[in-house]
Structures are given as C-alpha cells and as structure tokens.
C-alpha positions as CSV (number, residue, x, y, z in Angstrom):
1,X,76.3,-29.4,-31.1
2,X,77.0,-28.5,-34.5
3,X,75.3,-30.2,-37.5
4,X,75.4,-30.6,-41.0
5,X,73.7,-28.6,-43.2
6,X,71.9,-30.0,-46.3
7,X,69.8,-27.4,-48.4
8,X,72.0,-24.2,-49.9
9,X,74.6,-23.1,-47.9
10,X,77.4,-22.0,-49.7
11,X,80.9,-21.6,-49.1
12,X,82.7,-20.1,-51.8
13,X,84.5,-16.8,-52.2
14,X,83.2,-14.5,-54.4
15,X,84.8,-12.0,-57.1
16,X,82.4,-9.4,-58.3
17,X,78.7,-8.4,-57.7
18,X,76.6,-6.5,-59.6
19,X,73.2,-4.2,-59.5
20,X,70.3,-5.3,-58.4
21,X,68.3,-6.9,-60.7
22,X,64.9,-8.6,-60.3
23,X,64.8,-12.9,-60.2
24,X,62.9,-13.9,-62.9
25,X,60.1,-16.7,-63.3
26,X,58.5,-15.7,-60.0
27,X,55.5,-13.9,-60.8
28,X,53.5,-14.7,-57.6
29,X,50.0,-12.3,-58.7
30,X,49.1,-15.7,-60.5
31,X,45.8,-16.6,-58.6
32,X,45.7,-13.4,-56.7
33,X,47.8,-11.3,-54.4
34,X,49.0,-13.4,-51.6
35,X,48.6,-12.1,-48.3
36,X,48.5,-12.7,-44.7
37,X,45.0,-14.5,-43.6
38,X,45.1,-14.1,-39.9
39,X,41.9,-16.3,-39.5
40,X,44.0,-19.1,-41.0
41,X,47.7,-18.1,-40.3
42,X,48.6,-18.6,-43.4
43,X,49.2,-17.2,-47.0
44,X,46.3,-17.2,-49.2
45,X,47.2,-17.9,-51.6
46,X,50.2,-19.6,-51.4
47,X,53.8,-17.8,-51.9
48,X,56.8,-18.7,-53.3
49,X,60.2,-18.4,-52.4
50,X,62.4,-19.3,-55.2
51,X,65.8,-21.2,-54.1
52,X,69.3,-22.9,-55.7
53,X,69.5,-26.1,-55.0
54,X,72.1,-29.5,-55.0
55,X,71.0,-32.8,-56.6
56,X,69.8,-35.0,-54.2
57,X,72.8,-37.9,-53.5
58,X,70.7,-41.2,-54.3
59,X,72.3,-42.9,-51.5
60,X,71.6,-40.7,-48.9
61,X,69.8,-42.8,-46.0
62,X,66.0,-41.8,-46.3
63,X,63.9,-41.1,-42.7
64,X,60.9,-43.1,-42.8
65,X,60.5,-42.6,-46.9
66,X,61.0,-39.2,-46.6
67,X,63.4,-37.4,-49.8
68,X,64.5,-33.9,-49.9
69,X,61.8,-33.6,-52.1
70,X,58.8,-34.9,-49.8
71,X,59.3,-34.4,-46.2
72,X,57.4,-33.1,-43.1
73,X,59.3,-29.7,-43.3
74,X,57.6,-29.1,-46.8
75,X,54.5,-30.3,-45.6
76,X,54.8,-27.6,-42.4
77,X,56.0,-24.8,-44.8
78,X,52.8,-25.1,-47.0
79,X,50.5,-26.6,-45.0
80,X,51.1,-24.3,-42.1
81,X,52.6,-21.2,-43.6
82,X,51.2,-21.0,-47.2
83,X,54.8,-21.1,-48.4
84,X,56.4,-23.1,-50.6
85,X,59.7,-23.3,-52.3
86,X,60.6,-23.8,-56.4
87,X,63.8,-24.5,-57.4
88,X,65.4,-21.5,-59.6
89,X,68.1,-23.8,-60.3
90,X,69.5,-27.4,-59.8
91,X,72.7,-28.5,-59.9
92,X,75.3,-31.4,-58.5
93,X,76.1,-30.6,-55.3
94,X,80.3,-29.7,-56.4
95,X,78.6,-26.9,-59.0
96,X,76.6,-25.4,-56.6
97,X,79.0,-22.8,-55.5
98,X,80.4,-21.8,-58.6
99,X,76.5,-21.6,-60.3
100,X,75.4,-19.2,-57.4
101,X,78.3,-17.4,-58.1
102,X,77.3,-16.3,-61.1
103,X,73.3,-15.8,-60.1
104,X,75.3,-13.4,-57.6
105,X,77.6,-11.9,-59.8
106,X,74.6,-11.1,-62.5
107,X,72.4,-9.9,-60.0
108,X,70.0,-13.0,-60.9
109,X,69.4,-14.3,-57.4
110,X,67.3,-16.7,-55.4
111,X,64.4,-15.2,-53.2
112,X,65.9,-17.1,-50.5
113,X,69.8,-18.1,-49.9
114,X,72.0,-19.6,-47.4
115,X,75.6,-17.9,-47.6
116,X,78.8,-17.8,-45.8
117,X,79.9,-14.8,-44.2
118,X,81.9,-12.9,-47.2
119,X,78.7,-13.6,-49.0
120,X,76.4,-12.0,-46.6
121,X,78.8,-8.6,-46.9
122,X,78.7,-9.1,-50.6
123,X,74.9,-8.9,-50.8
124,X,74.4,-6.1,-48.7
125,X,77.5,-4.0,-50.1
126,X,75.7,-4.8,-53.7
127,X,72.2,-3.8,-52.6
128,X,70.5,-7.4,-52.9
129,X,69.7,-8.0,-49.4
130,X,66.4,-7.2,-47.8
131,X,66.4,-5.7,-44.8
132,X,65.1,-7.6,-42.4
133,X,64.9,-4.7,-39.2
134,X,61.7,-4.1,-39.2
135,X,59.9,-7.5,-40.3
136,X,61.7,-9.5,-37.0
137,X,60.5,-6.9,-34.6
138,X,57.5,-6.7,-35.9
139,X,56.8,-10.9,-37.1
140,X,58.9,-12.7,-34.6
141,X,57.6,-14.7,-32.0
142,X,58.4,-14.5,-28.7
143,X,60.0,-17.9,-28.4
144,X,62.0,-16.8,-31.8
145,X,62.9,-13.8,-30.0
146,X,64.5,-16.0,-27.2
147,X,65.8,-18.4,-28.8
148,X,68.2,-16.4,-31.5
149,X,69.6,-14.9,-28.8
150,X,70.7,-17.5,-26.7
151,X,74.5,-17.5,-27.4
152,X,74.3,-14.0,-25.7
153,X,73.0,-12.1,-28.9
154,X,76.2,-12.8,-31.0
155,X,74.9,-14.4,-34.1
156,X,72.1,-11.6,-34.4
157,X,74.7,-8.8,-33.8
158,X,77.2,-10.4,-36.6
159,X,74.0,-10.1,-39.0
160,X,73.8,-6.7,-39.1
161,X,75.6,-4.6,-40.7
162,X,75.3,-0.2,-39.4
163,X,72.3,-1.2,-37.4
164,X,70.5,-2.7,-39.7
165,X,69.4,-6.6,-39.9
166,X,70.0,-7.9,-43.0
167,X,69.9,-11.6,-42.9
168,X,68.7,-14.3,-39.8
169,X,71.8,-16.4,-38.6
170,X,71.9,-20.2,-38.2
171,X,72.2,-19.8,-34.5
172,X,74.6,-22.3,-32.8
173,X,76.4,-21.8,-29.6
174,X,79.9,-20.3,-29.3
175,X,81.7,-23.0,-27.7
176,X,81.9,-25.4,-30.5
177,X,85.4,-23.6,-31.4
178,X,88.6,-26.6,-31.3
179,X,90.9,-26.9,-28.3
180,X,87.9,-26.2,-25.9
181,X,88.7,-29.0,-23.9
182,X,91.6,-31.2,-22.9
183,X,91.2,-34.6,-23.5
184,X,93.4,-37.2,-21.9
185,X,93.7,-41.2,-21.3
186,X,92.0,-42.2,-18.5
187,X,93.2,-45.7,-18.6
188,X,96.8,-44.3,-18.8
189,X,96.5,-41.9,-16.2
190,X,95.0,-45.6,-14.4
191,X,98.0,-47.6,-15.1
192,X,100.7,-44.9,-13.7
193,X,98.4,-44.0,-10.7
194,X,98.3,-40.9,-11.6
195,X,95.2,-38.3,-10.5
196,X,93.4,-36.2,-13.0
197,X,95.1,-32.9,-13.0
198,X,93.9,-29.4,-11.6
199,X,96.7,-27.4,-12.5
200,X,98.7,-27.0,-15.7
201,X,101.5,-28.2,-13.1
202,X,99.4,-31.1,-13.4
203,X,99.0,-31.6,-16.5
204,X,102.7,-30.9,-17.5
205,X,104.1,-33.4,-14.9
206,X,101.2,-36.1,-16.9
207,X,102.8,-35.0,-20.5
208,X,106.4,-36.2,-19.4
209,X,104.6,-39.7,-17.8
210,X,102.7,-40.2,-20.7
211,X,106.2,-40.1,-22.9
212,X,108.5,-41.6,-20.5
213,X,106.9,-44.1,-18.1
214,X,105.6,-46.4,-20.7
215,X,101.7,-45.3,-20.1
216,X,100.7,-48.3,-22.3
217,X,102.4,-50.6,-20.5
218,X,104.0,-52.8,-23.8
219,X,107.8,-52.3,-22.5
220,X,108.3,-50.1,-25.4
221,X,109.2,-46.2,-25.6
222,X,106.8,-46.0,-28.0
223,X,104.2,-43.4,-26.6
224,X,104.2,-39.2,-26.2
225,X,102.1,-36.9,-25.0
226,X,100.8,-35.3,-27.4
227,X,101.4,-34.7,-31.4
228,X,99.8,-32.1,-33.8
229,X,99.0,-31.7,-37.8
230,X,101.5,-29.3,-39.5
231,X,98.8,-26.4,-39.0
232,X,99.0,-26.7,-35.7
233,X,95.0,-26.5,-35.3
234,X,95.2,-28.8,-32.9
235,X,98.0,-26.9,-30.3
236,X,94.9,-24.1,-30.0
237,X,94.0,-25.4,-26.7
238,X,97.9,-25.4,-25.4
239,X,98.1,-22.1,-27.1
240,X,95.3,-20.5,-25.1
241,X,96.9,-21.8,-21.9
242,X,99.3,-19.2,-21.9
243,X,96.8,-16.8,-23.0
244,X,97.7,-16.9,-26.8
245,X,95.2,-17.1,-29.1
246,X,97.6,-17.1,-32.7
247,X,94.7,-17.4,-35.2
248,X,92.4,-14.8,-33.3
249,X,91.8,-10.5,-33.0
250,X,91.6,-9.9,-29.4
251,X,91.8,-6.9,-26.7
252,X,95.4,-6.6,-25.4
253,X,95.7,-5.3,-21.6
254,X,95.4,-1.6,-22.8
255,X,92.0,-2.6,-24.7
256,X,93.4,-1.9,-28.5
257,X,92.2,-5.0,-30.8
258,X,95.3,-6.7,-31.7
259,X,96.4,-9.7,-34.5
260,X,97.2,-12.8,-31.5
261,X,99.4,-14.5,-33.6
262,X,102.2,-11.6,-32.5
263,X,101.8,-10.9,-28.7
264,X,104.3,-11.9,-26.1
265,X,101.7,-14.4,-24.9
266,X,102.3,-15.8,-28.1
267,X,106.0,-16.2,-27.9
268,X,105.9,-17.4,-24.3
269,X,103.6,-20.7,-25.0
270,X,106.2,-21.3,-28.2
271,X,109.2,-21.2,-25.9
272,X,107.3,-24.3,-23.6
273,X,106.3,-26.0,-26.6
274,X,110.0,-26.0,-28.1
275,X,110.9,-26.8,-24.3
276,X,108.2,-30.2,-24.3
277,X,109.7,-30.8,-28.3
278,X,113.4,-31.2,-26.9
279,X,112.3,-33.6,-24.3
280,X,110.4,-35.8,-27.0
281,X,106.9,-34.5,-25.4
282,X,105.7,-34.2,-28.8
283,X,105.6,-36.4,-31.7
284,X,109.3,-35.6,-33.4
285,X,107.8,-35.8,-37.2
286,X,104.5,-33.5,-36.3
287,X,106.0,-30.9,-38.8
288,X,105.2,-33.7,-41.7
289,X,101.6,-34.6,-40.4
290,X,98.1,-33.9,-42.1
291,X,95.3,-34.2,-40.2
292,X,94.6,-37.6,-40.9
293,X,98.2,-38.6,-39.8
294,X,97.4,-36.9,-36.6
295,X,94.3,-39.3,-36.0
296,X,96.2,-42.1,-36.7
297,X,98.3,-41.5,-33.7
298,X,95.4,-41.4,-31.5
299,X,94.1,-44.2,-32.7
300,X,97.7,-46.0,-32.9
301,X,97.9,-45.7,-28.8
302,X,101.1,-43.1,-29.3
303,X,99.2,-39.8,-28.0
304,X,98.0,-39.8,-24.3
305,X,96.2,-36.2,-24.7
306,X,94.7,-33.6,-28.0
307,X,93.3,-30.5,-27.6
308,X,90.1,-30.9,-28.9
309,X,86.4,-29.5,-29.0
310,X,83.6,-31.2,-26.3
311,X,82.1,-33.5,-28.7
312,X,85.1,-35.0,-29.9
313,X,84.6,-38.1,-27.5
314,X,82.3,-39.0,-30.7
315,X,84.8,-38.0,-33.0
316,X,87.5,-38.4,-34.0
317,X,88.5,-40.1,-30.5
318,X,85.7,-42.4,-30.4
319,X,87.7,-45.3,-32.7
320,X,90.3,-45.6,-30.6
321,X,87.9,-46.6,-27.9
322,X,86.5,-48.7,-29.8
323,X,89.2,-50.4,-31.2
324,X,91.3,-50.6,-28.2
325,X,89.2,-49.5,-25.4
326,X,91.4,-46.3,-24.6
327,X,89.3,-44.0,-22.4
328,X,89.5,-40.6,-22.2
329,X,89.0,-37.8,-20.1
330,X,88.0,-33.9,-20.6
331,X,89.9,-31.7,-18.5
332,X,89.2,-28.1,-18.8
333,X,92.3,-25.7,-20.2
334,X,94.2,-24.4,-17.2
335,X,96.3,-21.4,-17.3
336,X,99.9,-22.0,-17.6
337,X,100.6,-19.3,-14.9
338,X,98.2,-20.9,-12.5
339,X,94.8,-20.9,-12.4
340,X,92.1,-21.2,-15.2
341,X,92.5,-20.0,-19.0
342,X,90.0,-18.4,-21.1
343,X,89.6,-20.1,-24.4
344,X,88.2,-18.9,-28.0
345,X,84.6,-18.9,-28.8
346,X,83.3,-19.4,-32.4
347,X,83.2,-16.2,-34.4
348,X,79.5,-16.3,-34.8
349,X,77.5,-18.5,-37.7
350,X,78.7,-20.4,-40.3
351,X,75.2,-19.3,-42.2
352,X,73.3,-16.5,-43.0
353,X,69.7,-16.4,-44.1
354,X,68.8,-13.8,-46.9
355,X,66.1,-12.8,-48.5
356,X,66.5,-10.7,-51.9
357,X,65.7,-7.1,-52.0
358,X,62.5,-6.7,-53.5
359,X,61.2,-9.9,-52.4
360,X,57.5,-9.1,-51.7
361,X,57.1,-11.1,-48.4
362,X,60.8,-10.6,-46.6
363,X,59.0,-11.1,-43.6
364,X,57.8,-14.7,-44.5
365,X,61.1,-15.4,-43.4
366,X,61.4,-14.4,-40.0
367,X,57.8,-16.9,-40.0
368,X,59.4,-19.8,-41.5
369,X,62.0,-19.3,-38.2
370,X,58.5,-18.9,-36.1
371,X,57.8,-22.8,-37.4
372,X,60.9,-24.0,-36.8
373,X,61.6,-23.1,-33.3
374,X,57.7,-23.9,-32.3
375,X,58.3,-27.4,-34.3
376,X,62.1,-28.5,-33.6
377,X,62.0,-27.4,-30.3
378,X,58.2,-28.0,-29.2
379,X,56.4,-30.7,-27.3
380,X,57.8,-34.2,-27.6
381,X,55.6,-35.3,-30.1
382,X,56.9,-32.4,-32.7
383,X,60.3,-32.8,-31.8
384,X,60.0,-36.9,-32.7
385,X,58.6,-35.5,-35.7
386,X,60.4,-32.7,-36.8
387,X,63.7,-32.4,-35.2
388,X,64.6,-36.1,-34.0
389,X,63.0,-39.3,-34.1
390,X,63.5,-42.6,-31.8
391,X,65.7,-43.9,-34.3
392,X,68.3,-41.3,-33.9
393,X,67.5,-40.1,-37.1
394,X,66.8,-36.1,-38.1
395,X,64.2,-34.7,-40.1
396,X,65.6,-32.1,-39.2
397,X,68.2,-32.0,-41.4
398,X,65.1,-31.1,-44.6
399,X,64.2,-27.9,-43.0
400,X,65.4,-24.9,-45.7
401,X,66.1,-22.7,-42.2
402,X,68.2,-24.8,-39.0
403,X,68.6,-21.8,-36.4
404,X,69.3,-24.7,-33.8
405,X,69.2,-23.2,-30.3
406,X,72.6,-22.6,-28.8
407,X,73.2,-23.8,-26.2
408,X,71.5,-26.8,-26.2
409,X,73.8,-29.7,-25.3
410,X,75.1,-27.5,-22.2
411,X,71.3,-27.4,-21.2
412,X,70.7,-31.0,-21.6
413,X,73.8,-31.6,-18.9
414,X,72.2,-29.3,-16.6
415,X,68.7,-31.4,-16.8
416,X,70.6,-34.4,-15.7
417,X,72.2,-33.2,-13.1
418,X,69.1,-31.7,-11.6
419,X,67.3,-35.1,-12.6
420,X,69.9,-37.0,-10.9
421,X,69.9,-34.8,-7.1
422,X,66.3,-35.8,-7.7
423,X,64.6,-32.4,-8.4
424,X,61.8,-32.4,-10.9
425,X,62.9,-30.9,-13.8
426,X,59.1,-31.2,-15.8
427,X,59.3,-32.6,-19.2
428,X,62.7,-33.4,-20.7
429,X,63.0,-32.7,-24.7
430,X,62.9,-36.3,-25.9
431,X,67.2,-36.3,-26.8
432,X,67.6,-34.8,-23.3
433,X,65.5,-37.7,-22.0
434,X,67.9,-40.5,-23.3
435,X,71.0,-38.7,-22.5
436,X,69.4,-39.1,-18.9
437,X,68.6,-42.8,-19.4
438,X,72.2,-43.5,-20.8
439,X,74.1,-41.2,-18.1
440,X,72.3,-43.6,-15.8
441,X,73.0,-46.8,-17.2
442,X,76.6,-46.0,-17.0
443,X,76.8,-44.8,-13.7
444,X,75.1,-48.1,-12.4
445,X,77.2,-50.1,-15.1
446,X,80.1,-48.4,-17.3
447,X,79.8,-50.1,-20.9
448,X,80.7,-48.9,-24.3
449,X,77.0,-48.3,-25.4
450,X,76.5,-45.4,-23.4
451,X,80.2,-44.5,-23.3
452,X,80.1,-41.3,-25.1
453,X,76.7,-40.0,-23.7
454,X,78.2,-39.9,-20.3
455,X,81.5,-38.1,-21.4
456,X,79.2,-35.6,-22.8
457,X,76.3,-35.1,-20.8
458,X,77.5,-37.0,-17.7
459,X,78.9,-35.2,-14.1
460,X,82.7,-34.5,-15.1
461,X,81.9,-34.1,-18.8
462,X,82.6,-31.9,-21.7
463,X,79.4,-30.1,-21.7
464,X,79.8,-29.5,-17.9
465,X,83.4,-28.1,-18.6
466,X,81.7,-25.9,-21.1
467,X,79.0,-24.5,-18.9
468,X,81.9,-23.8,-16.2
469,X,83.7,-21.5,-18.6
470,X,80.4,-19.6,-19.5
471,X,79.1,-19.4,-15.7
472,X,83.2,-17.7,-15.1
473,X,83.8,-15.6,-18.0
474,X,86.4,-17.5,-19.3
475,X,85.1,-17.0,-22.9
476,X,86.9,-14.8,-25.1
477,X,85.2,-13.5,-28.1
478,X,86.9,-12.8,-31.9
479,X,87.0,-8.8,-32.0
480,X,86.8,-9.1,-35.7
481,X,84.8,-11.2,-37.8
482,X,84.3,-9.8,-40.9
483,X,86.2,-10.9,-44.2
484,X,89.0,-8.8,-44.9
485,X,90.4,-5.4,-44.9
486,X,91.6,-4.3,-48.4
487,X,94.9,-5.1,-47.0
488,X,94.2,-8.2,-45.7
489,X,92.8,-9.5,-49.2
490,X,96.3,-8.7,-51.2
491,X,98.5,-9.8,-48.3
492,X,96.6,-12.1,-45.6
493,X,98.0,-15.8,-47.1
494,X,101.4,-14.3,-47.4
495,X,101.4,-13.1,-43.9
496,X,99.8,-16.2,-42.4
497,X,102.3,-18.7,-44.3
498,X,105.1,-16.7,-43.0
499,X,103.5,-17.5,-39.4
500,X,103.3,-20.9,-39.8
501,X,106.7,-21.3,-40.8
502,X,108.2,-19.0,-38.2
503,X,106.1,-21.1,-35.8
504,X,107.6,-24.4,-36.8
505,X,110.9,-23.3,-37.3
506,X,110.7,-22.3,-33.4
507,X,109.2,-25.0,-31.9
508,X,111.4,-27.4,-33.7
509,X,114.7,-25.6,-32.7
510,X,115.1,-25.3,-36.2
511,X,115.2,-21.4,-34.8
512,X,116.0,-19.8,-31.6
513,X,113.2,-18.2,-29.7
514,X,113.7,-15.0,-30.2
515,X,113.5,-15.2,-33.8
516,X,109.8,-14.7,-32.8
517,X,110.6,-11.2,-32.2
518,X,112.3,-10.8,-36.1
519,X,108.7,-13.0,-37.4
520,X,107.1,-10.2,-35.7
521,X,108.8,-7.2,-37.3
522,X,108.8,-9.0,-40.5
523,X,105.1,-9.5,-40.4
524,X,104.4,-5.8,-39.4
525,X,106.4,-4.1,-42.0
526,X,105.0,-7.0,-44.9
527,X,101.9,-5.5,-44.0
528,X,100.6,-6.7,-41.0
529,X,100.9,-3.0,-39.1
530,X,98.5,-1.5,-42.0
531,X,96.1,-4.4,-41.2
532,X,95.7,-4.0,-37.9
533,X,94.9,-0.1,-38.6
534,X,92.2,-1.1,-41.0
535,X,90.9,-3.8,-38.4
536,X,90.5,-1.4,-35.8
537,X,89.1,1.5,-38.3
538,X,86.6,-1.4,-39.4
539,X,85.2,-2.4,-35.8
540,X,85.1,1.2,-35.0
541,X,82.9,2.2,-38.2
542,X,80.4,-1.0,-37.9
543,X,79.6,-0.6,-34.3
C-alpha cells in the first residue's frame, strides 16, 4: 500500500539549475578519514550525510516517545552503519520546497535528497547527481537486490537515465494507480436480488437498478449509479473498460506510443458514458463537483458504485460504512466488449533517492537501503521495531530511505489463502499475521472491526483482484514517464484543459459525439502532433 512520506521529499517544479558546486559545512576529515571497517561493518569514524529538512509538527502523535529527532532509525543509522545525518537546513514544512529550490538552483545542495521525478532529471541534466551504477552492484545486498525489483524492475529502470543509475527509487508496487477496482454496494445489490456481476453486461444492467429500482429502498428516486468530480479522475476505471486510458502514453495496435486521451477507444467509452448520462445513470450536476462533493455522495447513500484503487475500502469509502453500514464490493474492471480489461499501472515512484556528486561515500547509500530492507522487512522482532509495532503504529515512517517492498499487500493475501487451505506457510510478517486473525474472525462472524481487513486481504478481495490482473497480464504500463518534451512544457495545460472541456461537453450532450473527432484535430494541430514526435524521439533516445 502506499504511505506517507515524512523526511524530504519534495514536490515542487523547478526553474533553473546551475553548476556544480560543492555543499559547504561538511568537512568530514575531522577525526580522520572515514572508511569502511569490515571487522565492525561500520564507518570509523562516523560519516555524515548532510540533509534539508521540515520542522517537526508538535502535534504529530509520538511512537513510544520517539521524535523525528530521536528514534530507532537514527539509532540503526549510527549505531549500525556509522552514519549519521546533520541538517543543512531547517525550515517549516510549506517552505521546504521553495528553500531546496534555491539550494538546487545555486548548486548548494544536500548530500542526501528525496525528489520528485522532474527533480531527479534536473539533477542529472545539471551534473549534481552521483552516479550510483557501480556502488549498487558492487554494495547491495542480495535481499536489496530482490527486493527493488519486485514490481518487475520498473522503479530501478525509471532511475536511470542512458544506462546509468543515478538515484535509488522509493519502490512501491504498480497497482496502487485509481480506478483499479470496481467497487459496488453489496447491501444494494442484496436488497434488488441481484448477483455480483462477471461481465460489463453485468455491471451495466446493475448501473440502471442502482438508479431506477430504488436500491436503498426509502421510496424515493433519489439514488444513481455512479457520479464523478469535474476531472473525471474518478471515470479512469470506466474509461479503461473500453480500453481507453485518456490521461496515459500507450502502444496502439501497430506498436507506435500514442497520447490515449485521442484514440477511438477513447471516443467509444465517451459515447456509453453520454448514453448512461441521458438515462440519469450518472449524477446530472457531476460537471460542478470537486472531489470532496464526490465523497459526499458516497457517503450521502446516492452512488451505488466508484471506480476506485484496492485500498479504498479504508478510504474514502470506509465512512459510509460506518455511518450507515453500506457495504461494498470489489469487482475487477471488465471489458466493455466482453471479457476482462487491462487497467493502468503507476508510472513508477513518487521518490527518488540522490546523493550529490562528489559526495565521498555515494555508496553509503545503497547501505542505508541494506538496513532498511534487513530491518523493516526482517524477523518479527525487527519488524515490531522498525517497521510496525502492535499498536498499529510505524516507526517506520522516521527512516530518511522507505523503499517499501512492492508488492506486499498482494503477498499478504496470498499467505492467507494458503493459511486458510491449511498449508504451512512458516512465519508470517507480523501485519500479515493479523490480517490472517481478522480475515478469520470475519469469516466465522462478519463485524465492522475486521470489516476492511477482509475486503482487502480476504478471498474475493481487492488485493486478490489485484494479483489476478498481474498473474494475466492485464497491466498496462505508462510508455512515457518523464517530465515533458520542450513542447509539452509551453503547451501541455492548454492542451489538457481543452480535453477536459471537450470531454464534458460530450458526455453532457452539451456536444454531439463526434465533436470528439474536431477535439482531436484541434489538439493535434495546437500542438499535440509535435508532442507525440518528441515523445516517441524521447523513449527512443533513453532506452
């Protein structure tokens, strides 16, 4: 699942980048040259990595009287390692971006940084990334090795850039994208004795129950099926049904990388969903709707189904069980055309680990990811420790690296279901453990406390779904993940503001479906065709 992040990750676009320079105030000869004591395993004497950090927020909850400052991750890093960490600068957490904006921009950086994608590109394009090639091959553990690959190698390919590594990714899995599972109301689909659906036949003969049979059973026409923001972030899962994926750069049939937002596939899933508008399918005032008004449906009993990622049992549908005990359903995304769809995976990480050039121990950070995985993901009483405790709680969340190990929450499903056919599946990881206990609870006695464990973890659940895609191949990766084509940086929110609009317009009636077709001229010759060109010039030069 994916999980906050507390030390320095930064999301904030950047405008210029200068030479390389040297960080200052880290003179690390004090005491003697550190090095590498393999008798210890350990620096001797103890390095520094300088770092940017945010004020701590005072009323953060504290784990067992540990602070940001003092925890058992700092203890591990210098206790273990020989490293420790000084802050280069400190800062409230809403002028952290802009201040390492200009560190960047003067070449005055941290030894160690977490950065967002057009960061990472920044860095290397400016020469103040270290490359990292040679130090992972050569420092990695084995279990490191394994681990940072686990979502098929993506996150590690995405941090190089012409062959070369240049920063370690905050591995997560690539099914933690939106609109990767369909949820729906159970006790709905209960009161109209309906089945849960295997087709998108199915599913469309449940949208027009849901809006016309009263589903809620109050005597009012009150309910529909389903209802969006005005992005229309959360149609992505409908979308992908007919094999349109409008925010995404994917193969067509002929194997060009194309902009999904203008294929046929595209215009076919608009046509149903202007079809399902006219018949009062879908909330009639979505066009108005933020993402907060969209919730409020849910949780105002008017939506019988989202398109939404596995976890969102937990949120943001969990208070509508809670507040009127509407159960829901996952339901993987069928194809419109019969069959199953393939659905978007995440583009990779959210957060890159990079070491400045020059930096004299690059390598003690492909160590600190040694720790991490040998500590977060170790025996039960380091995980308790280190990643998280019997409260619920994660110490975790003080590490300066979280590569978590993708994957995980489809793994902990498997475990169950081998624990519950009775095979012995050895030592559980302590979170998979309870997920077990809960799953079984609520088989032997459905109550809200273990509720959402068993929609996750459960048979029939989200995580299950998601393995089910990965075991089939229905998971479609982003062609292009990097930050813009010169094109695209002059003319991207122009382009993508015209889609939107054209989108609406068309599903609304407000335009007839073949307007698509003029959206689609209008957003090659605005620029769009020269953007595609550089796309495919781009993935051709990097691989």
């Amino acid at each position: 699942m994916k999980r906050s992040f507390v030390s320095v990750i930064i999301a904030a676009s950047l405008f210029s980048l200068t030479a390389c320079a040297v960080s200052p105030g880290n003179d690390q000869s004090k005491g003697g040259v550190p090095g590498w004591n393999e008798a210890t395993g350990k620096y001797e004497p103890d390095i520094i990595f300088t770092v940017g950090t945010a004020e701590a927020d005072p009323s953060s909850e504290k784990i067992d009287g540990q602070t940001e400052e003092d925890n058992v991750w700092i203890d591990a890093y210098r206790d273990e390692l020989g490293i420790k960490f000084e802050d280069m600068f400190v800062v409230s957490s809403s002028q952290l971006e802009e201040k390492l904006n200009l560190q960047i921009a003067s070449g005055q950086i941290p030894d160690l940084m977490s950065v967002n994608r057009k960061q990472f590109e920044m860095l290397v394009k400016s020469g103040l990334a270290a490359d990292l090639t040679e130090a992972f091959e050569k420092y990695a553990s084995p279990k490191t090795k394994e681990y940072v690959v686990a979502d098929g190698g993506i996150c590690m390919d995405m941090s190089r850039i012409n062959g070369s590594l240049y920063a370690l990714p905050a591995t997560q899995g690539y099914l933690e994208s939106a609109g990767v599972i369909t949820w729906l109301r159970k006790d709905w689909l209960d009161n109209l004795k309906l089945e849960v659906p295997k087709t998108f036949d199915d599913l469309e003969k449940i949208m027009r129950a849901f809006t016309k049979d009263d589903p809620d059973r109050n005597g009012l026409n009150d309910t529909y099926a389903f209802t969006t923001s005005n992005t229309l972030d959360e149609l992505i899962g409908l979308f992908d049904s007919f094999g349109s994926h409008p925010k995404s750069w994917v193969k067509n049939a002929g194997g060009e990388i194309v902009y999904g937002g203008t294929q046929p596939e595209t215009k076919a899933a608009l046509s149903f969903m202007n079809k399902a508008f006219q018949e009062g399918l879908i909330n009639r005032e979505f066009g108005a709707n933020d993402w907060n008004q969209f919730t409020k449906a849910i949780d105002g009993n008017k939506a019988g189904m989202a398109w939404l990622p596995w976890y969102a049992v937990d949120w943001p549908l969990g208070a509508s069980h809670r507040e009127t005990g509407a159960e829901w359903v996952p339901v993987k995304i069928f194809g419109a055309g019969g069959g199953d769809a393939k659905v978007m995976g995440v583009a990779g990480p959210d957060t890159y680990y990079v070491v400045r050039k020059g930096y004299e121990h690059p390598e003690a950070l492909v160590r600190m990811f040694n720790l991490w995985f040998e500590k977060a993901y170790g025996s039960k009483e380091d995980i308790l420790k280190y990643h998280k405790n019997e409260k619920g709680e994660m110490p975790a969340k003080f590490s300066q690296v979280k590569p978590w190990l993708a994957h995980e929450d489809i793994g902990y499903h498997l475990k169950i279901l081998e624990k519950l056919a009775g095979k012995d599946v050895g030592e559980m990881f302590p979170s998979n453990e309870m997920y077990y206990e809960g799953v079984l609870r609520y088989m032997a006695n459905p109550t809200e406390d273990d509720y959402i464990t068993y929609k996750m973890y459960g048979p029939d659940s989200a995580s299950g779904i998601l393995n089910d895609y990965m075991k089939n191949g229905l998971v479609l990766q982003e062609q292009y993940y990097s930050t813009g084509t010169e094109t695209m940086k002059k003319k991207w929110g122009v382009l993508e503001t015209k889609q939107l609009e054209a989108y609406v317009k068309i599903i609304m009636g407000e335009a007839p479906i073949d307007a698509f077709d003029d959206f689609v001229k209008d957003w090659e010759s605005s620029g769009g065709r020269q953007i595609v060109k550089e796309v495919r010039e781009s993935v051709q030069g990097n691989k």
